[in-house]
PDB file of N, CA, C, O and CB in Angstrom:
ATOM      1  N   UNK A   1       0.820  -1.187   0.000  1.00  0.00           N
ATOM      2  CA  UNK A   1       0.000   0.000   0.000  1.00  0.00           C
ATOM      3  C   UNK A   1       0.867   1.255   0.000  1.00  0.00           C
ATOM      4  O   UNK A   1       0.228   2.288  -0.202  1.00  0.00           O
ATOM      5  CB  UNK A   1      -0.935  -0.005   1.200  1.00  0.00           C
ATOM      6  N   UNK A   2       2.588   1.440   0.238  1.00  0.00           N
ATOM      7  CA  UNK A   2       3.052   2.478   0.481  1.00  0.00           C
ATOM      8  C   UNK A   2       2.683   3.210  -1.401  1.00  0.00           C
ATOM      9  O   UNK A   2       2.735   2.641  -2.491  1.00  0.00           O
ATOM     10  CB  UNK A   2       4.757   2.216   1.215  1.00  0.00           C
ATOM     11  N   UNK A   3       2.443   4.192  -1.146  1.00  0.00           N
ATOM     12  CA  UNK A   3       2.603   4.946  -1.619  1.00  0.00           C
ATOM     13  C   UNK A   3       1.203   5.207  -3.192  1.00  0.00           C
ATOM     14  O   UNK A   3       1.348   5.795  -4.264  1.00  0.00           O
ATOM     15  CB  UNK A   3       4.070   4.701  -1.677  1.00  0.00           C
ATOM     16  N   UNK A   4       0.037   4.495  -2.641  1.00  0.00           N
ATOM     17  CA  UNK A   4      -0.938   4.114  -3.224  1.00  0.00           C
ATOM     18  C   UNK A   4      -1.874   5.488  -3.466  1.00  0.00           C
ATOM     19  O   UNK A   4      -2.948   5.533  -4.067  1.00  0.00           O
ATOM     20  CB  UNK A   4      -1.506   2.973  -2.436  1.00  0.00           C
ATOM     21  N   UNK A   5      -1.149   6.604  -2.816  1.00  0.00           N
ATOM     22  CA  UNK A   5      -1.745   8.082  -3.293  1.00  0.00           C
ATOM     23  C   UNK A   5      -1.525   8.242  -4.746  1.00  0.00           C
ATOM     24  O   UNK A   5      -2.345   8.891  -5.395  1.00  0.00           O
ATOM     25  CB  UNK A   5      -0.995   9.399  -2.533  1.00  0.00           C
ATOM     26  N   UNK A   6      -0.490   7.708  -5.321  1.00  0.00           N
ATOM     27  CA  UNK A   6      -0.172   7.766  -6.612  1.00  0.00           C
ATOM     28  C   UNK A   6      -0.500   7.352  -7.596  1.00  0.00           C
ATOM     29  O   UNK A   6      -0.339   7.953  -8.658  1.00  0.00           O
ATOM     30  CB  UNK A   6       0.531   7.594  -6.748  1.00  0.00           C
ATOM     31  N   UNK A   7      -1.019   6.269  -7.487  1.00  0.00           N
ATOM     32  CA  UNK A   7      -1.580   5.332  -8.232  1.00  0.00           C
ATOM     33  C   UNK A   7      -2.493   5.515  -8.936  1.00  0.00           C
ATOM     34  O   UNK A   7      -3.440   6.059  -8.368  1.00  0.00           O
ATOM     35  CB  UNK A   7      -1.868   4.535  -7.716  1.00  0.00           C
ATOM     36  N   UNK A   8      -2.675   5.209 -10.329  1.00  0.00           N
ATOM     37  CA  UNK A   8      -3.557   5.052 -11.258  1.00  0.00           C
ATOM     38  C   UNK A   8      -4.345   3.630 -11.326  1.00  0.00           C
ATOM     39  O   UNK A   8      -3.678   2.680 -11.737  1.00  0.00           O
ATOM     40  CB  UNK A   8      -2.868   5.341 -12.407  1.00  0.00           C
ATOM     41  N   UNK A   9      -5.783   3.376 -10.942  1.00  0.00           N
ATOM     42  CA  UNK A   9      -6.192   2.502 -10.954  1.00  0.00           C
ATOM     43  C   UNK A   9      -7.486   2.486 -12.477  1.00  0.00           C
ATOM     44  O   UNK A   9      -8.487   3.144 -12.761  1.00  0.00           O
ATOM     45  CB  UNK A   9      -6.500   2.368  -9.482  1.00  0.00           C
ATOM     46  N   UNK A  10      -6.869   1.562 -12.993  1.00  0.00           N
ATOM     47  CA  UNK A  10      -7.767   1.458 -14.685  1.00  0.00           C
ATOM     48  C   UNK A  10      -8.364  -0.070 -14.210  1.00  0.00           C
ATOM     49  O   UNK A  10      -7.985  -0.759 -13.263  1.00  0.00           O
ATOM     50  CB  UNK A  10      -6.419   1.387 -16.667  1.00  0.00           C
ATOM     51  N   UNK A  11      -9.300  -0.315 -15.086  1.00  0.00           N
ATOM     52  CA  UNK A  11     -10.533  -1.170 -14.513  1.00  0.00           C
ATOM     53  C   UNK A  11      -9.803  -2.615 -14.419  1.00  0.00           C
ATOM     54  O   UNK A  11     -10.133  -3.373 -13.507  1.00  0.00           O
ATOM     55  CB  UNK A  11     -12.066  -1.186 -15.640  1.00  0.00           C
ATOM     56  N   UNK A  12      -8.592  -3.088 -15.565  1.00  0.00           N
ATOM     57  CA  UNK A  12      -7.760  -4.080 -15.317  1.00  0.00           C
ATOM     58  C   UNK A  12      -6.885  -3.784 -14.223  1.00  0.00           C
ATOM     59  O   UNK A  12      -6.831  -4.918 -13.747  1.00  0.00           O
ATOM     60  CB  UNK A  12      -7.085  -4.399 -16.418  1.00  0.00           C
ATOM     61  N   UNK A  13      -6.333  -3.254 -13.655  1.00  0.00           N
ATOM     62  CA  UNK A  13      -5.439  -2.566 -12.497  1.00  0.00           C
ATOM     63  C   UNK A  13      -6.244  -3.503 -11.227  1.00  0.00           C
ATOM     64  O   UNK A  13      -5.650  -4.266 -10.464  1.00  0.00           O
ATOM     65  CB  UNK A  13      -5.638  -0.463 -12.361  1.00  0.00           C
ATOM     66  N   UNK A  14      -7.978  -3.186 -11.220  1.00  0.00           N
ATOM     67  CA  UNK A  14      -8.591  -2.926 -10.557  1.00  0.00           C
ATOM     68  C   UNK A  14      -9.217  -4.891 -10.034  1.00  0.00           C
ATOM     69  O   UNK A  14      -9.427  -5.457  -8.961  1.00  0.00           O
ATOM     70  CB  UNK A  14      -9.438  -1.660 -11.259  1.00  0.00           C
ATOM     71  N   UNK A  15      -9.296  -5.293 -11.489  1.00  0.00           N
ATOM     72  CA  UNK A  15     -10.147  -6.837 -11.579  1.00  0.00           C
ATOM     73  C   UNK A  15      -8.552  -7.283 -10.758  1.00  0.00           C
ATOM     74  O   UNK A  15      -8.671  -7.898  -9.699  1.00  0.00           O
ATOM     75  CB  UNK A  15     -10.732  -7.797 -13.731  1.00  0.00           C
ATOM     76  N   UNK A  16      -6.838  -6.909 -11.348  1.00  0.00           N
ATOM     77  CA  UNK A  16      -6.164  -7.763 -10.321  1.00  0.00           C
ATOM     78  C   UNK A  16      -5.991  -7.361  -8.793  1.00  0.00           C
ATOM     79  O   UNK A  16      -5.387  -8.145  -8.062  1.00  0.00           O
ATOM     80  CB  UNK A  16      -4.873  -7.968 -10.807  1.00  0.00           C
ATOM     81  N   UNK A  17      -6.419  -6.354  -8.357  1.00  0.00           N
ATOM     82  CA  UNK A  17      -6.137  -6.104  -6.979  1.00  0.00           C
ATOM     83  C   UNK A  17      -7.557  -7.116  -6.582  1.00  0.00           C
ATOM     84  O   UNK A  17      -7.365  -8.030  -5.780  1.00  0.00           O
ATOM     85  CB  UNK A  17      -6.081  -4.208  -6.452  1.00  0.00           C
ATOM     86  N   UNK A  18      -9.028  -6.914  -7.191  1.00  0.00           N
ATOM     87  CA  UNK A  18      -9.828  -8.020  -6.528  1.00  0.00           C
ATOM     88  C   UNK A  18      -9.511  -9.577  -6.159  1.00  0.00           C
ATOM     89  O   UNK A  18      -9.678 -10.352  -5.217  1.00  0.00           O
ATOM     90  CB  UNK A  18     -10.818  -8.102  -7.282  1.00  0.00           C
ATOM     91  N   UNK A  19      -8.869  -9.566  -7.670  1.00  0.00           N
ATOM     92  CA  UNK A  19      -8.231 -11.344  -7.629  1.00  0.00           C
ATOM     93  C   UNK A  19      -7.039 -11.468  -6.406  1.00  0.00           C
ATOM     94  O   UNK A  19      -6.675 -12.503  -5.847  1.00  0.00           O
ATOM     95  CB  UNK A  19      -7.248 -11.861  -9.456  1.00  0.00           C
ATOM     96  N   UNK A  20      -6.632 -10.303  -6.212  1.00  0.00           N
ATOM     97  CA  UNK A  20      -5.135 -10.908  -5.632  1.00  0.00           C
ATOM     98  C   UNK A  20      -5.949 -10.698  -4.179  1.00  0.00           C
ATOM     99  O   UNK A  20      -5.463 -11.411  -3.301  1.00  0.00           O
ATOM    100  CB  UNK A  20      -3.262  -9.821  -5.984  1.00  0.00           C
ATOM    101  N   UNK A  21      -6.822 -10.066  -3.833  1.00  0.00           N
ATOM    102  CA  UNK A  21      -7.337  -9.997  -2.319  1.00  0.00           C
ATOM    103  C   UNK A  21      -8.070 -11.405  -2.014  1.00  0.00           C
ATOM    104  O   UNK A  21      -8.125 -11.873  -0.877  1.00  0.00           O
ATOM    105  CB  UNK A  21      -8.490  -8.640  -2.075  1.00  0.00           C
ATOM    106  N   UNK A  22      -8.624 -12.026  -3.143  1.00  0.00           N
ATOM    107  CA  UNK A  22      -9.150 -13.156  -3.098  1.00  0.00           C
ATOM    108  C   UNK A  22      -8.454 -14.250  -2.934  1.00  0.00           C
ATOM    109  O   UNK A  22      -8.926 -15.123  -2.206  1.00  0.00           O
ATOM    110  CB  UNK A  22      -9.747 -13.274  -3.953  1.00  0.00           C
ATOM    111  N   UNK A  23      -6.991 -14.480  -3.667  1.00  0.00           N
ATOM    112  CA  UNK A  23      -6.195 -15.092  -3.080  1.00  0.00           C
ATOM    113  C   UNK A  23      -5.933 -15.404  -1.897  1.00  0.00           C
ATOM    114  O   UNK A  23      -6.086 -16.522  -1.404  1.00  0.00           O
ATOM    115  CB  UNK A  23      -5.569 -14.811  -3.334  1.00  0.00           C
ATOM    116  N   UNK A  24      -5.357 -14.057  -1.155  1.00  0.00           N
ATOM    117  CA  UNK A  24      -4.831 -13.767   0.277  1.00  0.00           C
ATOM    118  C   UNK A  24      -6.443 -14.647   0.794  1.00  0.00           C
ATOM    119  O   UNK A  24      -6.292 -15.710   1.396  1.00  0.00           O
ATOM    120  CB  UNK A  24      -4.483 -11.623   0.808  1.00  0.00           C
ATOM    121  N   UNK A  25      -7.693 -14.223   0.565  1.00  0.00           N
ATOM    122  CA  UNK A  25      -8.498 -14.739   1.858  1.00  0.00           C
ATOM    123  C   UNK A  25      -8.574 -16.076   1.436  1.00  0.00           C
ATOM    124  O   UNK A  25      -8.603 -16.809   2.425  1.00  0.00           O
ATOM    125  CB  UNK A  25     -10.049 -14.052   2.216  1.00  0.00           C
ATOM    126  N   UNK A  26      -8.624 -16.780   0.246  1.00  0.00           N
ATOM    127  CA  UNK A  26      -8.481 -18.206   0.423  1.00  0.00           C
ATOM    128  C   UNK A  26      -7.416 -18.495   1.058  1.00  0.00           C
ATOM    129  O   UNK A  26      -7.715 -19.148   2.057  1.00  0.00           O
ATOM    130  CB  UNK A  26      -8.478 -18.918  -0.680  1.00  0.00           C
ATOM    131  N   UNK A  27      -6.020 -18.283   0.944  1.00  0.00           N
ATOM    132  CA  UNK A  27      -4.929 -18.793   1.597  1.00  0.00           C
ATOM    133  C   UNK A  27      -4.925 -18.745   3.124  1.00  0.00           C
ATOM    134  O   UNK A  27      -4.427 -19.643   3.802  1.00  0.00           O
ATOM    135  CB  UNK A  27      -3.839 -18.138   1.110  1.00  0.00           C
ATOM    136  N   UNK A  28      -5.552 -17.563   3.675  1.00  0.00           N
ATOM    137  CA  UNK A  28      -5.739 -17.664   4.788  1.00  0.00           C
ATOM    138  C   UNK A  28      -6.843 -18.560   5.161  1.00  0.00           C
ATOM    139  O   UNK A  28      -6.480 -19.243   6.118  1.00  0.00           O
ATOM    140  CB  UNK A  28      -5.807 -16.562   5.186  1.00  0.00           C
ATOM    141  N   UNK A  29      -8.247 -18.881   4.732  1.00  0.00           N
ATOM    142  CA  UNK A  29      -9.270 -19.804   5.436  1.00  0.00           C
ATOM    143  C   UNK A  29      -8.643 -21.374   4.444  1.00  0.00           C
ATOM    144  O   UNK A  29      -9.460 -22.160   3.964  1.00  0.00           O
ATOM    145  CB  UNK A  29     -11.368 -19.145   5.099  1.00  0.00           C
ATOM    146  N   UNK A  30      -7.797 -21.488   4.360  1.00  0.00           N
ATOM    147  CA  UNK A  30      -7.208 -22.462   3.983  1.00  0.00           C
ATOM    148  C   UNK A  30      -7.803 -23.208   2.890  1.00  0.00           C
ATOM    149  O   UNK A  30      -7.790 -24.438   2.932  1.00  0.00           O
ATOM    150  CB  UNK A  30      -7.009 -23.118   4.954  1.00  0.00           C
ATOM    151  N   UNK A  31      -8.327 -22.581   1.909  1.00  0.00           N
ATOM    152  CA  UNK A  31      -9.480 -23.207   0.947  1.00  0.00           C
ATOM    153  C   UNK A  31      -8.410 -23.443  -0.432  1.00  0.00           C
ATOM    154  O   UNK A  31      -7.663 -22.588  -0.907  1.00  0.00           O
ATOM    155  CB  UNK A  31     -11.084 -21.907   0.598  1.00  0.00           C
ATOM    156  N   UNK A  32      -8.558 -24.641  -0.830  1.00  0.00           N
ATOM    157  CA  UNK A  32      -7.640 -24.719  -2.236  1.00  0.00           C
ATOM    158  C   UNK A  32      -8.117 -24.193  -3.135  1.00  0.00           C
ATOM    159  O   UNK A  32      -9.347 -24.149  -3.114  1.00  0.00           O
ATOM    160  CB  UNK A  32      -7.332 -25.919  -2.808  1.00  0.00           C
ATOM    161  N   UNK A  33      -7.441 -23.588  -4.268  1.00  0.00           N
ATOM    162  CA  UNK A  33      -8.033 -23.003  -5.511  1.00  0.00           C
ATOM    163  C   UNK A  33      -8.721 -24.594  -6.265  1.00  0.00           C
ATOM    164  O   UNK A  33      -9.712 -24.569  -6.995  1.00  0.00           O
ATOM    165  CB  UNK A  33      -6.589 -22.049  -6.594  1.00  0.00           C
ATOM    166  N   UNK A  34      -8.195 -25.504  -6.015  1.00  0.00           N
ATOM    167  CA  UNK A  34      -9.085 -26.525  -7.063  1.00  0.00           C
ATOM    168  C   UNK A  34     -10.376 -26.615  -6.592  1.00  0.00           C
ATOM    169  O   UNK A  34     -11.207 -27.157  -7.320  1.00  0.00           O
ATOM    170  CB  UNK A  34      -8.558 -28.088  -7.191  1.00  0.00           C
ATOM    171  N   UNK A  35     -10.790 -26.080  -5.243  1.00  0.00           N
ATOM    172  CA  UNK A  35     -12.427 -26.708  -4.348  1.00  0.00           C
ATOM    173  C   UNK A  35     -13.016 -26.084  -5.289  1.00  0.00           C
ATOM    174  O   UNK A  35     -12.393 -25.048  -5.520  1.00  0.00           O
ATOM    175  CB  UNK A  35     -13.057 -26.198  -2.520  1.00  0.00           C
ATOM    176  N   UNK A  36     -13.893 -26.199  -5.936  1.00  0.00           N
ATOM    177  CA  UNK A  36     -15.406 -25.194  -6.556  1.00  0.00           C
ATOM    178  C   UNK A  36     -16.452 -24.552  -5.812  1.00  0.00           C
ATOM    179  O   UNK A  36     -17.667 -24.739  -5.861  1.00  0.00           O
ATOM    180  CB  UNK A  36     -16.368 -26.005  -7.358  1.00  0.00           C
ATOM    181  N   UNK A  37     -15.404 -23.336  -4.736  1.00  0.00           N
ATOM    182  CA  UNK A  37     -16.459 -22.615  -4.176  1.00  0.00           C
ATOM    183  C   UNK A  37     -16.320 -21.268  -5.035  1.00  0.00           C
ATOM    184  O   UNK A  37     -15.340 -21.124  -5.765  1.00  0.00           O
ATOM    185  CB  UNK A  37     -16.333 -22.451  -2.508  1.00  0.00           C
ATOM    186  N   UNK A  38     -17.363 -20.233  -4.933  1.00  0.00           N
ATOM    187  CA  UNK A  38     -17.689 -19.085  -5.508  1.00  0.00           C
ATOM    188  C   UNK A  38     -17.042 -17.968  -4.739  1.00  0.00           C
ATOM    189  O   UNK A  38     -16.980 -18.237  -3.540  1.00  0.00           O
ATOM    190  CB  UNK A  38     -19.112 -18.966  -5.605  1.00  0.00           C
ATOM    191  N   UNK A  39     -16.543 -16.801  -5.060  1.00  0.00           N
ATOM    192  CA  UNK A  39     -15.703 -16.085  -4.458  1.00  0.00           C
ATOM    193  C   UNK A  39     -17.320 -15.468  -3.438  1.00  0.00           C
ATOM    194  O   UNK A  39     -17.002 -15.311  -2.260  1.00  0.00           O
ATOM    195  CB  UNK A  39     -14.560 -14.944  -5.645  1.00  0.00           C
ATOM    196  N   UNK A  40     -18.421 -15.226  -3.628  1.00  0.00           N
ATOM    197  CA  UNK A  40     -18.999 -14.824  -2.744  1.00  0.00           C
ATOM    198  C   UNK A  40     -19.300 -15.952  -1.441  1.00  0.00           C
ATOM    199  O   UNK A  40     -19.488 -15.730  -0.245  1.00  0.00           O
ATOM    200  CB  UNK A  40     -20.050 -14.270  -3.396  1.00  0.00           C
ATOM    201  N   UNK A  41     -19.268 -16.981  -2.052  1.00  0.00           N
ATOM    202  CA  UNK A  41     -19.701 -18.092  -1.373  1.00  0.00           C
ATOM    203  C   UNK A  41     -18.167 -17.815   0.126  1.00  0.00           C
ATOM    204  O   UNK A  41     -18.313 -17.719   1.345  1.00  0.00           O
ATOM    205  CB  UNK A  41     -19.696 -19.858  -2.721  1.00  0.00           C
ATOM    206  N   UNK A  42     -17.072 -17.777  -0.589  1.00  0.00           N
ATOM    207  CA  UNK A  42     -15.877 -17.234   0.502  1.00  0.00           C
ATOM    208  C   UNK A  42     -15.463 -16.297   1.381  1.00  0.00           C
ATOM    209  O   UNK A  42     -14.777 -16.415   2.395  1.00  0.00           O
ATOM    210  CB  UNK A  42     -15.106 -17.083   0.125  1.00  0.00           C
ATOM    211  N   UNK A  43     -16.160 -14.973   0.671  1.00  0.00           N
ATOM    212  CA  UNK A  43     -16.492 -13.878   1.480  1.00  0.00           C
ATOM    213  C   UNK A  43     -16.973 -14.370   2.321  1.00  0.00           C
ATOM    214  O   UNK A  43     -16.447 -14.188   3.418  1.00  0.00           O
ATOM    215  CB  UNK A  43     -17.188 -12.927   1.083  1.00  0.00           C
ATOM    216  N   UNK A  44     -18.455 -15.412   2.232  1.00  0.00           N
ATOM    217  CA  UNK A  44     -19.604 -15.190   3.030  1.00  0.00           C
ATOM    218  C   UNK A  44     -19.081 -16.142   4.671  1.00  0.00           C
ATOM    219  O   UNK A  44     -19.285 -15.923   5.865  1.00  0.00           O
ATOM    220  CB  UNK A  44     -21.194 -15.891   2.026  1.00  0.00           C
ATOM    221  N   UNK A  45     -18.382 -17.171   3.940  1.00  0.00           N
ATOM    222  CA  UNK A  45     -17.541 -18.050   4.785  1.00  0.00           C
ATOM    223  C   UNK A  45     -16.635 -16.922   6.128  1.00  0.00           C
ATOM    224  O   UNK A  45     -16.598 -17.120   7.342  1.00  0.00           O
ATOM    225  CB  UNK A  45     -16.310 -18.948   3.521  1.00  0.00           C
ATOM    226  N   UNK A  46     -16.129 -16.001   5.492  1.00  0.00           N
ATOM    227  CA  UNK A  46     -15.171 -14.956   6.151  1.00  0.00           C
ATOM    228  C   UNK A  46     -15.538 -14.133   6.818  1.00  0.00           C
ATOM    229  O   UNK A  46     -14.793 -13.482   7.550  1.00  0.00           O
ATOM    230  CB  UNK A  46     -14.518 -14.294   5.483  1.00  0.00           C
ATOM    231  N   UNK A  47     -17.191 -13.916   6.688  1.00  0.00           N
ATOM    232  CA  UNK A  47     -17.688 -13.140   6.796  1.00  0.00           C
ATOM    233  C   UNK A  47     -17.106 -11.151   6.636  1.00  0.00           C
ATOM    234  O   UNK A  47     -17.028 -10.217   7.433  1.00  0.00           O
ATOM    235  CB  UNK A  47     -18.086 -13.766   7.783  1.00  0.00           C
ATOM    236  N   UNK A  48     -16.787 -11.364   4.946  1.00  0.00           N
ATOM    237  CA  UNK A  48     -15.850 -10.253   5.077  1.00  0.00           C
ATOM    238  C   UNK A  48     -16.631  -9.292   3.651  1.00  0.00           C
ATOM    239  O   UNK A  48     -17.751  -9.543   3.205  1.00  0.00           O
ATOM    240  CB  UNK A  48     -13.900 -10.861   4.892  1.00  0.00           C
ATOM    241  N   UNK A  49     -16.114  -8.674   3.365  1.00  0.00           N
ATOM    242  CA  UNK A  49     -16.299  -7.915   1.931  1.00  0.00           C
ATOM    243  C   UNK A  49     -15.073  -7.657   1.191  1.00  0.00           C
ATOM    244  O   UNK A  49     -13.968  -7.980   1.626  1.00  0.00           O
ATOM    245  CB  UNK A  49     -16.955  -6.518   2.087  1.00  0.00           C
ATOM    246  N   UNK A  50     -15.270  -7.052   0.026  1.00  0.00           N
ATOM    247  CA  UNK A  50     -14.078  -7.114  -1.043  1.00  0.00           C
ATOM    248  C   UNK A  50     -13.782  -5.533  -0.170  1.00  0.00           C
ATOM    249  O   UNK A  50     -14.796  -4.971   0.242  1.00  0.00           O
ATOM    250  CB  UNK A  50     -14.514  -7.213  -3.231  1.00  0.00           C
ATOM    251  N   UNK A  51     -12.532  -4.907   0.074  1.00  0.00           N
ATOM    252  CA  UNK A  51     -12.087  -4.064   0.705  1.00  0.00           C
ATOM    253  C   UNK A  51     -10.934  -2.981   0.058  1.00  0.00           C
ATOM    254  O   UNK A  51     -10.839  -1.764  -0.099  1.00  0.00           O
ATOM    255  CB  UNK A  51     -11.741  -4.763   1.699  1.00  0.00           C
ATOM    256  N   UNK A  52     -10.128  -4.189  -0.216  1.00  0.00           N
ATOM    257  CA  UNK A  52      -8.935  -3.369  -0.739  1.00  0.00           C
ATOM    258  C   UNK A  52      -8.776  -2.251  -1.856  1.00  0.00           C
ATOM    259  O   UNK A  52      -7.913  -1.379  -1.951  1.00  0.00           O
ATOM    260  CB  UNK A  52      -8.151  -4.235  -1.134  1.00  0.00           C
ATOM    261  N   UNK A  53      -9.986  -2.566  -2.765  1.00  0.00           N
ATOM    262  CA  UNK A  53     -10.445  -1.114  -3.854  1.00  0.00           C
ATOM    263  C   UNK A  53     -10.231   0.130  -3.303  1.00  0.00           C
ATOM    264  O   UNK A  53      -9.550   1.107  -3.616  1.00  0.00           O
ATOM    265  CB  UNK A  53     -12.079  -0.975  -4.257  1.00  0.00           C
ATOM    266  N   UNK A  54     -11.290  -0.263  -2.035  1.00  0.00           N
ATOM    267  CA  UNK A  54     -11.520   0.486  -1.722  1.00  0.00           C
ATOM    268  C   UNK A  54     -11.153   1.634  -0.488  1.00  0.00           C
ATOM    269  O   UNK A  54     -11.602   2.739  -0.183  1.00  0.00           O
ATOM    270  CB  UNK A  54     -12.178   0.057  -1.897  1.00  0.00           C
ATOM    271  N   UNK A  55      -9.964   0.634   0.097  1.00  0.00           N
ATOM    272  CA  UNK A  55      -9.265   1.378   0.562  1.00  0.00           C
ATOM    273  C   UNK A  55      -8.044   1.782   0.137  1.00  0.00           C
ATOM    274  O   UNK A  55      -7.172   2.054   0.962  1.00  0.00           O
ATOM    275  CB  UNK A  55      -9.234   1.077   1.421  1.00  0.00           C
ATOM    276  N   UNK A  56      -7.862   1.858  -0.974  1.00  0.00           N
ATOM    277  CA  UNK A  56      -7.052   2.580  -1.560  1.00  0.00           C
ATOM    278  C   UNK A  56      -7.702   3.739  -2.181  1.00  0.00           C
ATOM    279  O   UNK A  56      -7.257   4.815  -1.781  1.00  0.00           O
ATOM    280  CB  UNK A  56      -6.375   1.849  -2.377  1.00  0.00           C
ATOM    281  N   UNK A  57      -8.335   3.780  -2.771  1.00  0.00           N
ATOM    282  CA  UNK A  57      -9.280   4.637  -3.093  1.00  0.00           C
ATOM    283  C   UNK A  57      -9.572   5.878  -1.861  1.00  0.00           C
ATOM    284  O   UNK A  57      -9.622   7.064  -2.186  1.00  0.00           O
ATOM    285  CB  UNK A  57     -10.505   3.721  -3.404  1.00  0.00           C
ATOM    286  N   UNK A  58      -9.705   5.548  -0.819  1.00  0.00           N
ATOM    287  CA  UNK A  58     -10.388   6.228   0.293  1.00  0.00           C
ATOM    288  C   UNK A  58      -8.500   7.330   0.238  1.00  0.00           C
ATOM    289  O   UNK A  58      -8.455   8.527  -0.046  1.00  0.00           O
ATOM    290  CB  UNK A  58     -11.061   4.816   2.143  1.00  0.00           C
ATOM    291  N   UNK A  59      -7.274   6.485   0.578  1.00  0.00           N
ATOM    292  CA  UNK A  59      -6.200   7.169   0.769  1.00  0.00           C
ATOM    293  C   UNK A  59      -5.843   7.755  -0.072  1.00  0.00           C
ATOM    294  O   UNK A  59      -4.790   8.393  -0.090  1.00  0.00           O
ATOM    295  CB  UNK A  59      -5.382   6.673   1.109  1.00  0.00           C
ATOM    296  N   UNK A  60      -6.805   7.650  -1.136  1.00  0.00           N
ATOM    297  CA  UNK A  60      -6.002   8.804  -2.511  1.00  0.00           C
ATOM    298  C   UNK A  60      -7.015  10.076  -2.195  1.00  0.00           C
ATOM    299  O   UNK A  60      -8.184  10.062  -1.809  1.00  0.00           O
ATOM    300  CB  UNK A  60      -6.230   8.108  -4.739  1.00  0.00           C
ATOM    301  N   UNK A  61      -6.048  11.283  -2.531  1.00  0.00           N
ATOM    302  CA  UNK A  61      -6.622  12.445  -2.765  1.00  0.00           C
ATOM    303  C   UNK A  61      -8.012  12.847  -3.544  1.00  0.00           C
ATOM    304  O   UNK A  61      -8.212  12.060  -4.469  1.00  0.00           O
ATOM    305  CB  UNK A  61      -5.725  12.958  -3.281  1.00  0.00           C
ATOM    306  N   UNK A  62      -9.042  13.871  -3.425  1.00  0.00           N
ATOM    307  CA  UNK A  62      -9.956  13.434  -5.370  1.00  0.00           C
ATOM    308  C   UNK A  62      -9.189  14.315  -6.390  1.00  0.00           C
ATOM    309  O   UNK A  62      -8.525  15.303  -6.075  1.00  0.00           O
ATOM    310  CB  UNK A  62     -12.150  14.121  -5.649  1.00  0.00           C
ATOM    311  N   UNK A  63      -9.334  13.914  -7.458  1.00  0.00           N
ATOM    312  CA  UNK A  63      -8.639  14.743  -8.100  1.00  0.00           C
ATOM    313  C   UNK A  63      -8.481  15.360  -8.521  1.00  0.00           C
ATOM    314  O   UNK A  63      -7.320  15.598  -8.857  1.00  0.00           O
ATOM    315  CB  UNK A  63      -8.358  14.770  -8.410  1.00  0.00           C
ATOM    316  N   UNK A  64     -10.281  16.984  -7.842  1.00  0.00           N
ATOM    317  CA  UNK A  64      -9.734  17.825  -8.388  1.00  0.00           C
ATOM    318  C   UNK A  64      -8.567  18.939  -6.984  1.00  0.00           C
ATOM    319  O   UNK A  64      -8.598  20.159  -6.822  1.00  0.00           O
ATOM    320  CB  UNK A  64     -11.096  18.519  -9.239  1.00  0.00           C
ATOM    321  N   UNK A  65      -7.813  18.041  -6.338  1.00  0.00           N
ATOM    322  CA  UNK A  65      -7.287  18.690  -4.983  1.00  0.00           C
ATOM    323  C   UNK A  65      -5.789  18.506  -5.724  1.00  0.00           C
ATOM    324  O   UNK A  65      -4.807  18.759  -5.026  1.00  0.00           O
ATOM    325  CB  UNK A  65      -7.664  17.748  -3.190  1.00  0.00           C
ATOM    326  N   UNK A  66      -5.555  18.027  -7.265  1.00  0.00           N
ATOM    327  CA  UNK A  66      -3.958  17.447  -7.761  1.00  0.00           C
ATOM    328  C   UNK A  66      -4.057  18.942  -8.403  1.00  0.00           C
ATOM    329  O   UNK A  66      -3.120  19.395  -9.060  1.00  0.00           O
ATOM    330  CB  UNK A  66      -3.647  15.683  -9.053  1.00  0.00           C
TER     331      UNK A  66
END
């Protein structure tokens, strides 16, 4: 996250930060990528939400303050 004020997030930028947060929470509830669960179905397991968009988003400036 250092330095994520900077960052340009374009909608592919955006689908890999979802995938890669989805990673991290399977790896942590210990779920293999081969099981056939649904990424909501894992959230729901985690009881969590997709986050990381959006907190990066929150630490960036808007832009008309650049």
């Amino acid at each position: 996250m250092y330095g994520c004020e900077a960052w340009t997030i374009s909608k592919q930028i955006q689908n890999k930060l979802e995938a890669t947060e989805m990673w991290f929470l399977r790896r942590m509830l210990r779920i293999p990528w081969t099981s056939k669960k649904t990424n909501e179905r894992v959230l729901n397991e985690a009881n969590k939400r997709r986050s990381l968009v959006r907190t990066i988003r929150k630490r960036q400036p808007p832009f008309w303050a650049t």
